[in-house]
C-alpha positions in Angstrom: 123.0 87.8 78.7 121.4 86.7 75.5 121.6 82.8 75.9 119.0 80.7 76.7 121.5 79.3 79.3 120.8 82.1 81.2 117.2 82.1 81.9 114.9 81.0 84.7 110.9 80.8 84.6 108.9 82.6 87.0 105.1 81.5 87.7 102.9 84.3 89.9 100.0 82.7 92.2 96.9 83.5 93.5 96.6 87.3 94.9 100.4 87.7 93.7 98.9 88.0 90.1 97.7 91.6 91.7 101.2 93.1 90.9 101.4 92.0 87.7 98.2 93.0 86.3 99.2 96.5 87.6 102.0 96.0 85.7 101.1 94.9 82.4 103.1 91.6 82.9 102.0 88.2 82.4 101.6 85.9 85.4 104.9 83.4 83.8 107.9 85.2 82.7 111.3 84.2 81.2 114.1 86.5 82.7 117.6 86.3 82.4 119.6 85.2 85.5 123.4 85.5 86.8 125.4 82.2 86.7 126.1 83.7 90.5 121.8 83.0 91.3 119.9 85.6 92.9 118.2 85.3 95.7 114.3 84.7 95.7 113.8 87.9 97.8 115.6 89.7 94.8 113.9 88.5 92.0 110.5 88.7 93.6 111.7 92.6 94.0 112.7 92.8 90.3 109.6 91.4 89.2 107.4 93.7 91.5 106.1 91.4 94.3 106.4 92.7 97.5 108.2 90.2 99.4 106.4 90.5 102.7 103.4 89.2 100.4 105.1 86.2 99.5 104.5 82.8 101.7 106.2 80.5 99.3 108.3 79.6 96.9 108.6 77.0 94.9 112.0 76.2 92.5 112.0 73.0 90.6 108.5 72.0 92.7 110.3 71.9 95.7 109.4 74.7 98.8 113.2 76.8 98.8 113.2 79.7 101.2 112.9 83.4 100.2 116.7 83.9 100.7 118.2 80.5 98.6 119.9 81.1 95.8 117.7 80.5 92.4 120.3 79.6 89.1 119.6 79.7 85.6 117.4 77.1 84.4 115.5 77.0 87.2 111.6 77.3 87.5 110.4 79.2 89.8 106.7 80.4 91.5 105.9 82.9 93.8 102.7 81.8 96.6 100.8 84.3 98.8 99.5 84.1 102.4 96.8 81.7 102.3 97.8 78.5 101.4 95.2 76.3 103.3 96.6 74.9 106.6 97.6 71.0 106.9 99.1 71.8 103.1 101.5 74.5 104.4 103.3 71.4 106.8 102.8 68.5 104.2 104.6 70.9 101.4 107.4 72.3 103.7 105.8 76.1 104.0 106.1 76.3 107.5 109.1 75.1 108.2 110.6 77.4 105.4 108.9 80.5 107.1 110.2 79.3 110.3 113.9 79.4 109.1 112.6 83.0 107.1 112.0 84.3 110.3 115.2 83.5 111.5 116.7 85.2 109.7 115.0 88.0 109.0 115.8 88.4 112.6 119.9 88.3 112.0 120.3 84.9 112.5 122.4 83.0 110.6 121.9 86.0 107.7 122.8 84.6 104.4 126.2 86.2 103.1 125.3 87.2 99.8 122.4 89.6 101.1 
């Protein structure tokens, strides 16, 4: 994939950044990105975030959880445990980890994974 078309923005948060100073990487990439998506549990693997470190993420501003599908085009950013508490309701956080949690658990597992 060569075309711009084809590219999403990633943005790394708080003690995320961790992972990529290790790596050399900047805290906002441009990667290329199937027309298919990727999940955000896939790209946060190919970019070298652990995912069990990850509370949130955000695509176009909105909260998304860890297993939607992220397209090209998209922006993305990757938050860590921490985010202080009334926020985590008011932005969606919780309810996203609620339905993570789910189905981490094999509930309603998405079919792409």
């Amino acid at each position: 994939m060569d075309s711009n078309d084809d590219l999403m923005t990633i943005n790394i948060f708080g003690s995320l950044r961790q992972y990529m100073d290790k790596q050399g990487l900047p805290y906002s990439l441009t990667r290329d990105i199937s027309h298919e998506g990727e999940s955000g549990h896939d790209i946060a693997l190919k970019a070298g975030l652990p995912p069990e470190k990850i509370e949130a993420i955000f695509c176009n501003g909105k909260v998304v959880n860890i297993y939607d599908l992220i397209y090209p085009g998209d922006r993305v950013a990757f938050f860590p445990y921490g985010t202080p508490g009334p926020y985590r309701v008011y932005l969606g956080v919780a309810k996203e980890n609620q339905r993570r949690s789910e189905l981490e658990k094999g509930k309603n597992r998405p079919q792409n994974e």
